[in-house]
C-alpha positions as a printed NumPy array, in Angstrom:
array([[  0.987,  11.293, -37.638],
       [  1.527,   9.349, -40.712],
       [ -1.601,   7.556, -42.597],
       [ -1.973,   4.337, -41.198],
       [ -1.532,   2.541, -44.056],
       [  1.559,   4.286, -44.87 ],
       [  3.315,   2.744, -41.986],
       [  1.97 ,  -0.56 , -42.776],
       [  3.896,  -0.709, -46.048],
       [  6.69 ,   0.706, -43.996],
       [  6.118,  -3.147, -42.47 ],
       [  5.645,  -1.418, -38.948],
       [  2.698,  -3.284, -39.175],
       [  2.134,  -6.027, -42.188],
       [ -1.76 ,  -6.43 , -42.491],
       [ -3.427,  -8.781, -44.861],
       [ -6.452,  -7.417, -46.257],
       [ -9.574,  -6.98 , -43.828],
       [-12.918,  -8.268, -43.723],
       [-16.273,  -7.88 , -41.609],
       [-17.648,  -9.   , -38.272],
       [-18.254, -12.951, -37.876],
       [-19.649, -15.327, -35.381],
       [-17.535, -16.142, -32.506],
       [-18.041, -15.901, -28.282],
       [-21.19 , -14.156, -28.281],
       [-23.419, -12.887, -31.339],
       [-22.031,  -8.951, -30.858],
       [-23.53 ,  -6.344, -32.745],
       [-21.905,  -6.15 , -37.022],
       [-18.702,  -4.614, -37.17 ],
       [-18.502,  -1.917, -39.409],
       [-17.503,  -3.053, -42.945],
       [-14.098,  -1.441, -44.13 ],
       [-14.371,   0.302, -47.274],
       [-11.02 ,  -0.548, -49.07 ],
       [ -8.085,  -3.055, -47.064],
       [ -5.156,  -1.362, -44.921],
       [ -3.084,  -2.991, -47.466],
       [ -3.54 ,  -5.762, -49.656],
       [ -0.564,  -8.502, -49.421],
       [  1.082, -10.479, -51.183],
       [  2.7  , -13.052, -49.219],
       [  2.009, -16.363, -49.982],
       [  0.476, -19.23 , -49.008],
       [ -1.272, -17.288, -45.79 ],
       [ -2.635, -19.428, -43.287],
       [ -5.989, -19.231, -42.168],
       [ -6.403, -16.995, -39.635],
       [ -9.798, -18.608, -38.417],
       [ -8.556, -22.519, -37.79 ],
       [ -9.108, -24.546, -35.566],
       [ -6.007, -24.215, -32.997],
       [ -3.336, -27.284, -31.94 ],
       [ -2.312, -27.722, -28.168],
       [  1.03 , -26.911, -27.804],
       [  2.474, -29.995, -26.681],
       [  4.977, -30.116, -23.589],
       [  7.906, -29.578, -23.461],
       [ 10.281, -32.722, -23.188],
       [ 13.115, -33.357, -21.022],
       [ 16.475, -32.594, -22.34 ],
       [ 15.692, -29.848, -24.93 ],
       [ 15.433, -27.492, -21.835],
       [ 16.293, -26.695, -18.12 ],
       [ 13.447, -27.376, -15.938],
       [ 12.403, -25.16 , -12.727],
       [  9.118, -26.35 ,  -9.825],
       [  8.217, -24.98 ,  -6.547],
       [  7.077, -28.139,  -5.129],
       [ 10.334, -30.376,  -5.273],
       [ 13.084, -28.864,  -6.354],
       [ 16.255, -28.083,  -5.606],
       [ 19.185, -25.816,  -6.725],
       [ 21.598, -28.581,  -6.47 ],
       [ 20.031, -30.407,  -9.583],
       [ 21.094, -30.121, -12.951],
       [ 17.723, -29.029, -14.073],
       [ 17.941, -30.849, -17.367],
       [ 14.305, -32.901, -16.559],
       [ 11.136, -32.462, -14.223],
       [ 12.338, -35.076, -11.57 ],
       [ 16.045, -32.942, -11.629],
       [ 14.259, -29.639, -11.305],
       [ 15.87 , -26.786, -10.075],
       [ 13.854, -24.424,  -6.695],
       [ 14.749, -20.92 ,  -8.607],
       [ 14.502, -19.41 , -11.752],
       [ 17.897, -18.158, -11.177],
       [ 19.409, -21.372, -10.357],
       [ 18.306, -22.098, -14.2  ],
       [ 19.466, -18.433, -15.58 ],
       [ 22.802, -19.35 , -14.527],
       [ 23.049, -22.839, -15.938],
       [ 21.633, -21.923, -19.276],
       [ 25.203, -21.66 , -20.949],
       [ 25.136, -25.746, -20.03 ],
       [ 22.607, -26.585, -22.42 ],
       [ 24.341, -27.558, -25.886],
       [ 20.888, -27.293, -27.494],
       [ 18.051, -25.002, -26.932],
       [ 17.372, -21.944, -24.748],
       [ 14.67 , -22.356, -22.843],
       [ 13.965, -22.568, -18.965],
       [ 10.372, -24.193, -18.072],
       [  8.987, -23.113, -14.836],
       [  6.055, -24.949, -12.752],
       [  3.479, -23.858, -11.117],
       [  3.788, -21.981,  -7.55 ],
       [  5.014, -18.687,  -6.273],
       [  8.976, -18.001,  -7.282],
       [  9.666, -14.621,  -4.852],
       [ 12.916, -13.767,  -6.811],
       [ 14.125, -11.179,  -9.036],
       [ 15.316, -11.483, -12.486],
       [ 17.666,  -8.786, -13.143],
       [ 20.182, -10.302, -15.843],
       [ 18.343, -12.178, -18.398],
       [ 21.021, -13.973, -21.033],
       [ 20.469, -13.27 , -24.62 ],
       [ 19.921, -15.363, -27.292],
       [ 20.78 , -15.608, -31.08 ],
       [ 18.308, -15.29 , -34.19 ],
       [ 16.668, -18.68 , -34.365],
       [ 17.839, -19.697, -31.149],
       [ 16.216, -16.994, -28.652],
       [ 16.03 , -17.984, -25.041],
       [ 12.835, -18.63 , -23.69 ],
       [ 11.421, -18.253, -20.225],
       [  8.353, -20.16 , -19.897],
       [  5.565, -20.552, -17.417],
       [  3.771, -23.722, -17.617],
       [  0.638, -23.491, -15.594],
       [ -1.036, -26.689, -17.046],
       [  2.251, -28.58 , -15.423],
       [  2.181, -30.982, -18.671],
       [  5.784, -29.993, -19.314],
       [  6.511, -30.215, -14.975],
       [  4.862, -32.971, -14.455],
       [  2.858, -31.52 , -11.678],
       [ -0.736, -30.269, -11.097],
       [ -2.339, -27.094, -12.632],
       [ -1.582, -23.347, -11.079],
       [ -0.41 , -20.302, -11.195],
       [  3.357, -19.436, -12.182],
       [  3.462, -16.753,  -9.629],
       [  6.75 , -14.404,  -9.886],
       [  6.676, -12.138,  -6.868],
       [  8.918,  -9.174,  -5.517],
       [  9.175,  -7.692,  -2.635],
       [ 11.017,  -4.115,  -2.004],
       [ 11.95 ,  -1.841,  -4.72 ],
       [ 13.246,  -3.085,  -8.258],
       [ 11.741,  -4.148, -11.542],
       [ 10.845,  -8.111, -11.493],
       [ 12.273,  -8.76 , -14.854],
       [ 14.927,  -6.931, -16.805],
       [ 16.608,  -7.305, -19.831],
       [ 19.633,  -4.911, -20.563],
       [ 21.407,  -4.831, -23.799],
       [ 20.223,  -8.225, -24.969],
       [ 18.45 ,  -9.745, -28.092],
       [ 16.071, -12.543, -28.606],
       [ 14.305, -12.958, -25.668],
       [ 10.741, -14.328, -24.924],
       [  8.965, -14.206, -21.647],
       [  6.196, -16.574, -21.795],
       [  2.686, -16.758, -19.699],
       [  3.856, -15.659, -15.816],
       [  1.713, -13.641, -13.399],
       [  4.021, -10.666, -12.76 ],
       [  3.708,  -8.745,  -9.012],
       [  5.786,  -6.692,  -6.981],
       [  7.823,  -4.495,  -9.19 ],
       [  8.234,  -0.909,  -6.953],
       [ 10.313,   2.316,  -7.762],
       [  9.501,   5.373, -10.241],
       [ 12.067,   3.888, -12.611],
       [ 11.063,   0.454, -12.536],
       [  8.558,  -1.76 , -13.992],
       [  7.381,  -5.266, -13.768],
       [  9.45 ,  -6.059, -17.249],
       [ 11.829,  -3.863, -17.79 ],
       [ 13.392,  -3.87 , -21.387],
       [ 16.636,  -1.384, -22.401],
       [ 18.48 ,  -1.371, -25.159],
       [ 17.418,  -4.815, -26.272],
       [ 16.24 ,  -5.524, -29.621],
       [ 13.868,  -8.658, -31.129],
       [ 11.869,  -8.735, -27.509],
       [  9.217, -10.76 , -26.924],
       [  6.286, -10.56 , -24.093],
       [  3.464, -12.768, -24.305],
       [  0.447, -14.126, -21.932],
       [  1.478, -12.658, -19.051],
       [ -0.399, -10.943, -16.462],
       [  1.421,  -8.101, -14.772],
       [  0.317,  -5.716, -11.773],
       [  2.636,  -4.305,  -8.721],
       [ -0.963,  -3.726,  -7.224],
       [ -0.642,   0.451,  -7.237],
       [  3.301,   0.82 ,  -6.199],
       [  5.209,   3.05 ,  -8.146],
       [  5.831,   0.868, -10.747],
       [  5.115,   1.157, -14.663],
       [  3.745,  -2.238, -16.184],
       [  5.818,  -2.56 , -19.11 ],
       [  8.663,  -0.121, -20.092],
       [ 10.215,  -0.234, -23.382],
       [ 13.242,   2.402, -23.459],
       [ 15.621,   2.75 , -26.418],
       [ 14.964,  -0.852, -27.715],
       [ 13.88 ,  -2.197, -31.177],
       [ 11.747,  -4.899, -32.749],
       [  9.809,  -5.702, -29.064],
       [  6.563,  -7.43 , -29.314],
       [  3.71 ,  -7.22 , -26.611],
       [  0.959,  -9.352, -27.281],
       [ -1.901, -11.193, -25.25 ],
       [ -1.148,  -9.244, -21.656],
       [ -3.271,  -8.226, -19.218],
       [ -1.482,  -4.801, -17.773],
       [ -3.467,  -3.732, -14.514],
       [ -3.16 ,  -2.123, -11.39 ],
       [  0.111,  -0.694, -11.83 ],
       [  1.356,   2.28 ,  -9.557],
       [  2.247,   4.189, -12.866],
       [  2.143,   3.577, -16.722],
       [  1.134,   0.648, -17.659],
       [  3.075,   0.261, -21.324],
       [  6.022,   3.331, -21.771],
       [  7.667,   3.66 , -25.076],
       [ 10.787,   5.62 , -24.74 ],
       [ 14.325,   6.728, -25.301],
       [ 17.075,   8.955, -25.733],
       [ 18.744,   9.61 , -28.943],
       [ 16.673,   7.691, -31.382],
       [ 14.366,   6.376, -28.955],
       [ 12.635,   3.266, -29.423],
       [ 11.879,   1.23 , -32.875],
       [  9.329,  -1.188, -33.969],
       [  7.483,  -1.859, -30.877],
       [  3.99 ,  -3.45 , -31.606],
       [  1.033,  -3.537, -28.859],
       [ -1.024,  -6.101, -29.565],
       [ -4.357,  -7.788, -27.954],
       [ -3.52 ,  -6.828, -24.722],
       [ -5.633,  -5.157, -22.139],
       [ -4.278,  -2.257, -20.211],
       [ -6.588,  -1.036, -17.638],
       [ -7.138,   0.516, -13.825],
       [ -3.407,   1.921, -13.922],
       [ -2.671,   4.82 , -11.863],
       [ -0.799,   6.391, -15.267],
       [ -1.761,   6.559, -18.28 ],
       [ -1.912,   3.048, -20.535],
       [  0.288,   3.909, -23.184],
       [  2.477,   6.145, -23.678],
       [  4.867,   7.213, -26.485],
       [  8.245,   9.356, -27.073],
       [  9.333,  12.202, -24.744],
       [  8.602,  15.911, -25.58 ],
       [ 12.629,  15.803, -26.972],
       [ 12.542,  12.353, -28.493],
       [ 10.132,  10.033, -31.147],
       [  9.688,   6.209, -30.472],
       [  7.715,   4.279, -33.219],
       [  4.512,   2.274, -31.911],
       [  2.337,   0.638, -33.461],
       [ -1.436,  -0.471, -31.779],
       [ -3.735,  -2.997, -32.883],
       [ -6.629,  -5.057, -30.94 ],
       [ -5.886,  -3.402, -27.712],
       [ -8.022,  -2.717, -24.748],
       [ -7.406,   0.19 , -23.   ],
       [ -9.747,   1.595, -20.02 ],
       [ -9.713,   3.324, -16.955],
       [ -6.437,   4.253, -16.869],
       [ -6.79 ,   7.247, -14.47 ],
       [ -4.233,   9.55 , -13.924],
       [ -3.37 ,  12.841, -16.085],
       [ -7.116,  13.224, -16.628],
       [ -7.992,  10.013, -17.598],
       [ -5.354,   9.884, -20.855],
       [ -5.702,   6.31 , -22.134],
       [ -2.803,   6.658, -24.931],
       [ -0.705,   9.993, -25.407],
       [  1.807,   9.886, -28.236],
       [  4.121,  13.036, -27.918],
       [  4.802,  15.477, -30.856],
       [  7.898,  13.877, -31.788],
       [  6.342,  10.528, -32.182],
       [  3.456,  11.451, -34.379],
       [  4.785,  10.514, -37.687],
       [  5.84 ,   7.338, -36.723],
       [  2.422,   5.799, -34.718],
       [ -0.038,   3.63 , -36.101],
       [ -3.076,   2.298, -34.626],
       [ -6.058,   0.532, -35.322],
       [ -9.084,  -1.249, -34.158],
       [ -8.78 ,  -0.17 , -30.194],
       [-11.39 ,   0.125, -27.512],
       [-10.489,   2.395, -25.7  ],
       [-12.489,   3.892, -22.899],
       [-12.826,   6.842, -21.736],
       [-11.958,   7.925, -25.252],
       [ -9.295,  10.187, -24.292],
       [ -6.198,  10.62 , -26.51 ],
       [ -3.549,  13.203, -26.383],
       [ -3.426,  14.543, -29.239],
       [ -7.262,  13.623, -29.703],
       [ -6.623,  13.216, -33.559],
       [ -4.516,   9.594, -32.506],
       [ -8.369,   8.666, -32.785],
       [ -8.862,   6.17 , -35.395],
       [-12.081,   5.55 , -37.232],
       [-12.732,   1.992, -36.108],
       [-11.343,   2.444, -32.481],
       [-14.578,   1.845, -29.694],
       [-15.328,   3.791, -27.613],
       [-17.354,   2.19 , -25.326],
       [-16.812,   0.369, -21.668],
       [-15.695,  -3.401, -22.395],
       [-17.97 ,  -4.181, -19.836],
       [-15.707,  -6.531, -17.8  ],
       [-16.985,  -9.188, -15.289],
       [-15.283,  -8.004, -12.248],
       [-12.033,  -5.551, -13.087],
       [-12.149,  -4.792,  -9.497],
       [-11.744,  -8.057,  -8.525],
       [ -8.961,  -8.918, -11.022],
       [-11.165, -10.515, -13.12 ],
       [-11.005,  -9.278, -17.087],
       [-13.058, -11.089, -18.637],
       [-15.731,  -9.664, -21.387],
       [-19.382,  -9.629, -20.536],
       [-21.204, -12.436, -22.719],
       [-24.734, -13.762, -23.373],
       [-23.18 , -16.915, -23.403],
       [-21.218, -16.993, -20.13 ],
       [-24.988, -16.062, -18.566],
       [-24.26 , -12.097, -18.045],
       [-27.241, -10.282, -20.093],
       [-25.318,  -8.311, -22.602],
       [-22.061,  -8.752, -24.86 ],
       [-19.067,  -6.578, -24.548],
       [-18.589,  -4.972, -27.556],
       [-14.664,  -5.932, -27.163],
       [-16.24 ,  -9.546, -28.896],
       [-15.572, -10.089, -32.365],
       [-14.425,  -6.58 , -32.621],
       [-11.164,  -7.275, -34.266],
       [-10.285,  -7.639, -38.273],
       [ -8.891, -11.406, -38.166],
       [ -7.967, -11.275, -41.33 ],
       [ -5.573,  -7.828, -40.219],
       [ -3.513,  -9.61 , -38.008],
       [ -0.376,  -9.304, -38.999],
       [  0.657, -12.07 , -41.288],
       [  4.269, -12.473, -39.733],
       [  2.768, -12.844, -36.357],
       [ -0.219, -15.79 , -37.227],
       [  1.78 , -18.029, -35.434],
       [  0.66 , -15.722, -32.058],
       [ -2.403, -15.399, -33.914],
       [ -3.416, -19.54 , -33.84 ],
       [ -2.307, -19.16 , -29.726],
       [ -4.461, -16.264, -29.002],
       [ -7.622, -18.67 , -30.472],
       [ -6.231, -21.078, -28.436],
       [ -7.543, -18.88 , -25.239],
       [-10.692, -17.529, -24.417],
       [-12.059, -13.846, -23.08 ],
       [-14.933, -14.947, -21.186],
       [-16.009, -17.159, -18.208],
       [-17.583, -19.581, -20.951],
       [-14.478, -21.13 , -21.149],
       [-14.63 , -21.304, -25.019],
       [-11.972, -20.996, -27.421],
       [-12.213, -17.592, -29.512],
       [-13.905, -18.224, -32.723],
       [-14.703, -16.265, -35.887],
       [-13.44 , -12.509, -35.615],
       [-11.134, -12.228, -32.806],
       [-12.292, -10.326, -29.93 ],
       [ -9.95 ,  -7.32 , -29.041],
       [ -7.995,  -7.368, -25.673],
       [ -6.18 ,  -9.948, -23.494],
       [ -7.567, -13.885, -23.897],
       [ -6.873, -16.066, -20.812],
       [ -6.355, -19.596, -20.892],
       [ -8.776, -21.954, -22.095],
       [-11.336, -23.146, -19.077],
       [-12.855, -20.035, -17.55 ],
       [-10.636, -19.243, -14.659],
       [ -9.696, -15.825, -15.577],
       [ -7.018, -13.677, -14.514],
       [ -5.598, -14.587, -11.064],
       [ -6.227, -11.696,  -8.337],
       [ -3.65 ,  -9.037,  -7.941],
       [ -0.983, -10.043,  -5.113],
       [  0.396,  -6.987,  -2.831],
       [  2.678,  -6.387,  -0.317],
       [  2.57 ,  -4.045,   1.944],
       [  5.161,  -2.773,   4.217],
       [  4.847,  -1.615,   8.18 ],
       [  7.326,   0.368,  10.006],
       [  7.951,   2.544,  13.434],
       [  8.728,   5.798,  11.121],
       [  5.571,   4.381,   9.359],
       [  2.746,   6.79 ,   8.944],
       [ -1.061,   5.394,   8.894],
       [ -2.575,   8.684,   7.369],
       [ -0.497,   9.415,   4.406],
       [  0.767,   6.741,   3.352],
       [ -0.056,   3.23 ,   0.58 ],
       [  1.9  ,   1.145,   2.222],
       [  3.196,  -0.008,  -0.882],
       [  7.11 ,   0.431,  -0.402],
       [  9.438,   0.69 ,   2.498],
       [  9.32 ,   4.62 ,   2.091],
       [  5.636,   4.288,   2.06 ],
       [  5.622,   2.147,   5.333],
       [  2.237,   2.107,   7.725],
       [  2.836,   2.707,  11.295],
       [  0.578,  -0.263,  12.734],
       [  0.34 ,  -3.507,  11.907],
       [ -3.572,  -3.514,  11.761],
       [ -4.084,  -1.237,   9.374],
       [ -1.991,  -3.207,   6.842],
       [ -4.345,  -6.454,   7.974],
       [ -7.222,  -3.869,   7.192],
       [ -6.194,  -4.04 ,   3.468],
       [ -4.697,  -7.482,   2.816],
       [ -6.463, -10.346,   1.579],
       [ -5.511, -13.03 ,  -0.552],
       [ -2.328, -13.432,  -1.679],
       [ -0.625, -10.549,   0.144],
       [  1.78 , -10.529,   2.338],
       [  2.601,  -8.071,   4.939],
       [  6.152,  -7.183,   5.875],
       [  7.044,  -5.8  ,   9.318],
       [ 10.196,  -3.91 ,  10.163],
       [ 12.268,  -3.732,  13.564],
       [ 10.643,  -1.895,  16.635],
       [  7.436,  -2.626,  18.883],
       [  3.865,  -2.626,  17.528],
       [  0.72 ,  -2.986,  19.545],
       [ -1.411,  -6.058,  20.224],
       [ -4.658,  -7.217,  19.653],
       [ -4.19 ,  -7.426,  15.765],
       [ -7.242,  -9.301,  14.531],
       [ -6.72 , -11.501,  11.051],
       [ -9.887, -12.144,   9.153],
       [ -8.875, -13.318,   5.95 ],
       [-10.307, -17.024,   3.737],
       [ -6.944, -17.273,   1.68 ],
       [ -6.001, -20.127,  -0.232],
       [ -3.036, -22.814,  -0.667],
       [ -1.617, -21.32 ,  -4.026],
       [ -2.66 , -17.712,  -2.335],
       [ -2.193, -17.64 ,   1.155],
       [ -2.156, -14.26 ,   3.441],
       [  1.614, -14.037,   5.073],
       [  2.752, -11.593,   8.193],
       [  6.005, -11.52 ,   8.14 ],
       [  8.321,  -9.951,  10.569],
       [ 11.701,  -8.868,   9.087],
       [ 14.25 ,  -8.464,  12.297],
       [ 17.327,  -8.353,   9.681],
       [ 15.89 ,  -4.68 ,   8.176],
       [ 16.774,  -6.205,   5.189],
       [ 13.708,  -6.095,   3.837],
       [ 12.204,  -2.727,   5.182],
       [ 15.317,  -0.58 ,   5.049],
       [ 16.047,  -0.68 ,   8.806],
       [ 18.652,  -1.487,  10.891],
       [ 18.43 ,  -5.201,  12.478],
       [ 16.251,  -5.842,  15.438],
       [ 13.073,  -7.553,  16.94 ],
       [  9.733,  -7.321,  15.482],
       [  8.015,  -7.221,  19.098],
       [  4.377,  -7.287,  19.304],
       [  2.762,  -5.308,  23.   ],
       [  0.235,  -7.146,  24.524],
       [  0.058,  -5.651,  27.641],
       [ -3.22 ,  -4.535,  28.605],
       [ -4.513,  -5.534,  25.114],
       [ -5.172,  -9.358,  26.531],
       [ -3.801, -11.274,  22.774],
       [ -1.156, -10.509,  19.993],
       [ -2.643, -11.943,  17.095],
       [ -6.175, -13.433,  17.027],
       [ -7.143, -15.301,  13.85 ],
       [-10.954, -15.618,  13.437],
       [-12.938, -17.226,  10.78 ],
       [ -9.852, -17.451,   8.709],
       [ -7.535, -19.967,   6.159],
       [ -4.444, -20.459,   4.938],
       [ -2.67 , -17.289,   7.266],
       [  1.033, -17.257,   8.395],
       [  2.738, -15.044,  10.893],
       [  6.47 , -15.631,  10.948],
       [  8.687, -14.165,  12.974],
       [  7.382, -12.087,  15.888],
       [  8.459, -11.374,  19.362],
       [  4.749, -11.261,  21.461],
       [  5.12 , -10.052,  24.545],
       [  3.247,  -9.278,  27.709],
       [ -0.135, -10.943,  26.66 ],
       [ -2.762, -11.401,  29.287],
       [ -5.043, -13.883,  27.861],
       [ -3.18 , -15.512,  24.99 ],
       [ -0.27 , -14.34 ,  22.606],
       [ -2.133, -16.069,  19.116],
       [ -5.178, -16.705,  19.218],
       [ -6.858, -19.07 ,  16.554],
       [-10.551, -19.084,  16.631],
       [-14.045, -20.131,  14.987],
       [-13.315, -22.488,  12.467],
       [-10.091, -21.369,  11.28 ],
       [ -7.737, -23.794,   9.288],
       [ -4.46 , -23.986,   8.041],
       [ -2.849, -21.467,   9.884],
       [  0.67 , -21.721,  10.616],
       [  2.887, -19.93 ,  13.418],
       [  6.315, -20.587,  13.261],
       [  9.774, -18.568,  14.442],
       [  7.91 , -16.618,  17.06 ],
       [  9.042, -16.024,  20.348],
       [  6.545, -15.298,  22.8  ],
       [  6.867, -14.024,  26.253],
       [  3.417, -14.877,  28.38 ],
       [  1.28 , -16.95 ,  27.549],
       [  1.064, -19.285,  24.408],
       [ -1.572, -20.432,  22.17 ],
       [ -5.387, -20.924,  22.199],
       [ -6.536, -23.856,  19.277],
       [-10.01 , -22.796,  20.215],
       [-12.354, -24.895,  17.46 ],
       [-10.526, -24.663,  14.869],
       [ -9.865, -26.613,  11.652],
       [ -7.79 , -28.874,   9.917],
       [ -3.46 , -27.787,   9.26 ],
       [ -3.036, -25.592,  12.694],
       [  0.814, -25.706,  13.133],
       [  2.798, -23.906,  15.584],
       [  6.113, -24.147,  15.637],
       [  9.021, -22.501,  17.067]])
């Protein structure tokens, strides 16, 4: 491995020179003072890496194509919020419309679609997908910009294509050893930003980068990914120029980064990073293969368990200590902090070199300080705090959506549930495991009865049974999705519970009821069932109870 410093002047990395630990979120500990700068530029005038940050204002109507959940519809021309398409890829496919400007603006809700053939864009003129969970540029009220698969695939790829950003979206459902939730091949000037990306532990890397150039990953939360969650590869000569920046990669079943084959060197470059917990491969946070050594730099990590492969990737300032999240189980990232009311700081806060950032990126830079790591809420202040910086408010990462698949060949014991070749058998051991946000999908045959749903979901993250009678779905061939009552007295019975739909099942043979929806439950909606006995119970229940045929 190269010095550090060496591949800075290379302009892998272009550092300004670096100064000590300031005020900021939370009063850490000092940061140990550097005794001479990375490099000492000269580039000038440099902004100051410690202002104040400007709102980025929304996005105006006819300077982009404009996408929303709510009210949409494909048949639009997308070119303002009121003309909005339904689907990202309704937009993808008019971008070559728009006479100026690249960008599609998407609105908060779920979007369960696949983007497998991004459009390139020019130098100057990349395109731009961008989620806008504020709604200022939509028009519409504050969420998530939820893009969710289902079934194997990567959610995003972009193949053989150059200047591309992907902007702020909460990534699920990517499945498949080869896949990931953004997929990038031979593309070059690549951009990945504030997103937060899991396939909640399918077979799925996070982020792969294979024989691609010039790719920037900054501000992401990587979690919970069946796999890897950032791999740096390639044939020939591999991958060039890819920079990890303040992101957080943690709880992946891989390991959270990794770099080159054992036949080919990528160049990588990491700076601010959190990386814990990554568990497979005993517990290897970053692993850089021979051929790669020469041509990785990093800097200024936490990363914990301090485990590197080859253990002399270990820099001098790099932490190694546990970022002491709020609730990583939960989904929730966020740094410890006296002033958010938990009794100790993380030492992740005002960890990082502001003055190191690199000075073609301060532009990412002033929107990182625009964001905040803990449940204060607060803007990050004085030295920047290492790892992934949510919006602005408190509300922290959204929680990890899943689907899970059921299937007659199914098999309860040995089995995630994660993929159609990963099926359960019964239905109620996938409604064991999902919660919020999930949604269980159920293949052709006959499953048995009294399946009890105990779930408090929301509106933007409701819990969804769905039966799939095309196969489509769960790699079967077409028929009904049949639910045995008999002797079991109900199909479904919903207790306690909010925000559940079941769609699509034959119920038959049920003594007492086929559904039913108990003890305070509310907005629960049954619709394209078929049921053969007897129907439903609305036994004191809530508000939004639908049933419909």
């Amino acid at each position: 491995m190269k010095p550090f410093r060496y591949l800075v002047a290379a302009a892998l990395l272009t550092f300004a020179a670096c100064g000590g630990g300031g005020g900021g979120d939370g009063g850490s500990s000092a940061t140990p003072t550097r005794s001479d700068p990375l490099v000492t530029s000269t580039i000038t005038p440099t902004p100051d890496p410690n202002a104040t940050p400007t709102p980025t204002p929304p996005i105006i109507a006819g300077s982009a194509l404009f996408v929303r959940a709510s009210t949409g519809d494909d048949a639009n021309d997308g070119r303002d919020p009121g003309q909005a398409f339904k689907t990202i890829g309704a937009a993808v496919a008019a971008l070559p419309s728009l006479s100026s400007g690249r960008t599609i603006v998407v609105g908060p809700g779920t979007y369960s679609e696949r983007l497998d053939d991004l459009p390139g864009g020019d130098e100057g003129r990349p395109v731009v997908l961008f989620a806008d969970p504020t709604g200022a540029s939509t028009q519409e009220g504050p969420g998530g910009v939820v893009l969710l698969g289902s079934g194997s695939g990567s959610m995003i790829k972009i193949s053989e294509r150059q200047f591309v950003e992907i902007d702020g979206f909460i990534i699920r459902g990517a499945s498949g050893g080869n896949n990931a939730g953004i997929d990038i091949r031979s593309s070059s000037n690549i951009t990945v930003r504030n997103c937060e990306i899991s396939d909640g532990s399918s077979q799925a890397d996070g982020v792969a980068i294979l024989n691609s150039s010039d790719v920037l990953i900054v501000n992401n939360l990587i979690f919970d990914n069946g796999r890897r969650g950032v791999r740096i590869a390639g044939s020939g000569a591999g991958s060039r120029g890819v920079r990890l920046i303040n992101n957080t990669i943690a709880n992946n079943d891989g390991q959270g980064a990794v770099v080159g084959t054992s036949n080919t060197a990528s160049e990588a470059s990491l700076l601010f990073n959190i990386l814990q917990n990554n568990i497979s491969n005993q517990g290897l946070q970053i692993v850089v293969t021979d051929p790669s050594l020469d041509l990785f730099a990093s800097d200024t990590n936490l990363v914990f368990p301090a485990r590197y492969s080859p253990p002399e990737i270990q820099q001098e300032f790099d932490i190694a200590s546990d970022a002491l999240f709020v609730d990583d189980v939960g989904g929730v990232f966020l740094l410890s902090s006296v002033n958010a009311g938990q009794s100790s700081n993380s030492p992740a806060i005002d960890a990082g070199f502001a003055d190191a950032f690199p000075e073609d990126l301060l532009d990412e830079l002033t929107g990182i300080r625009g964001r905040t790591t803990t449940a204060s809420g607060e803007p990050d202040t004085g030295e920047l705090d290492l790892g992934y910086h949510s919006p602005a408010g408190g509300a922290g990462p959204i929680p990890v959506a899943r689907t899970f698949y059921v299937r007659e060949s199914g098999d309860d014991d040995r089995s995630s549930g994660r993929s159609p070749d990963d099926a359960f058998r019964n239905i109620r051991t996938a409604l064991g495991i999902a919660d919020a946000g999930d949604t269980v999908i159920v293949g052709p045959g006959a499953y048995d009865g009294r399946l009890l749903v105990q779930t408090v979901a929301s509106e933007d993250a409701p819990l969804t049974v769905f039966a799939d009678p095309t196969g489509v779905l769960t790699d079967d061939a077409p028929g009904a999705v049949a639910v045995d009552a008999a002797g079991r007295g109900v199909g479904f019975r919903v207790i306690g519970s909010s925000w559940i739909v079941i769609d699509g099942f034959t119920v038959l043979g049920a003594a007492d009821s086929a559904i039913e929806i108990r003890s305070s439950s509310s907005h629960v909606t049954v619709r394209n069932c078929f049921i053969d006995g007897l129907g439903s119970i609305l036994d004191g229940v809530g508000d939004g109870i639908t049933v419909d045929d």
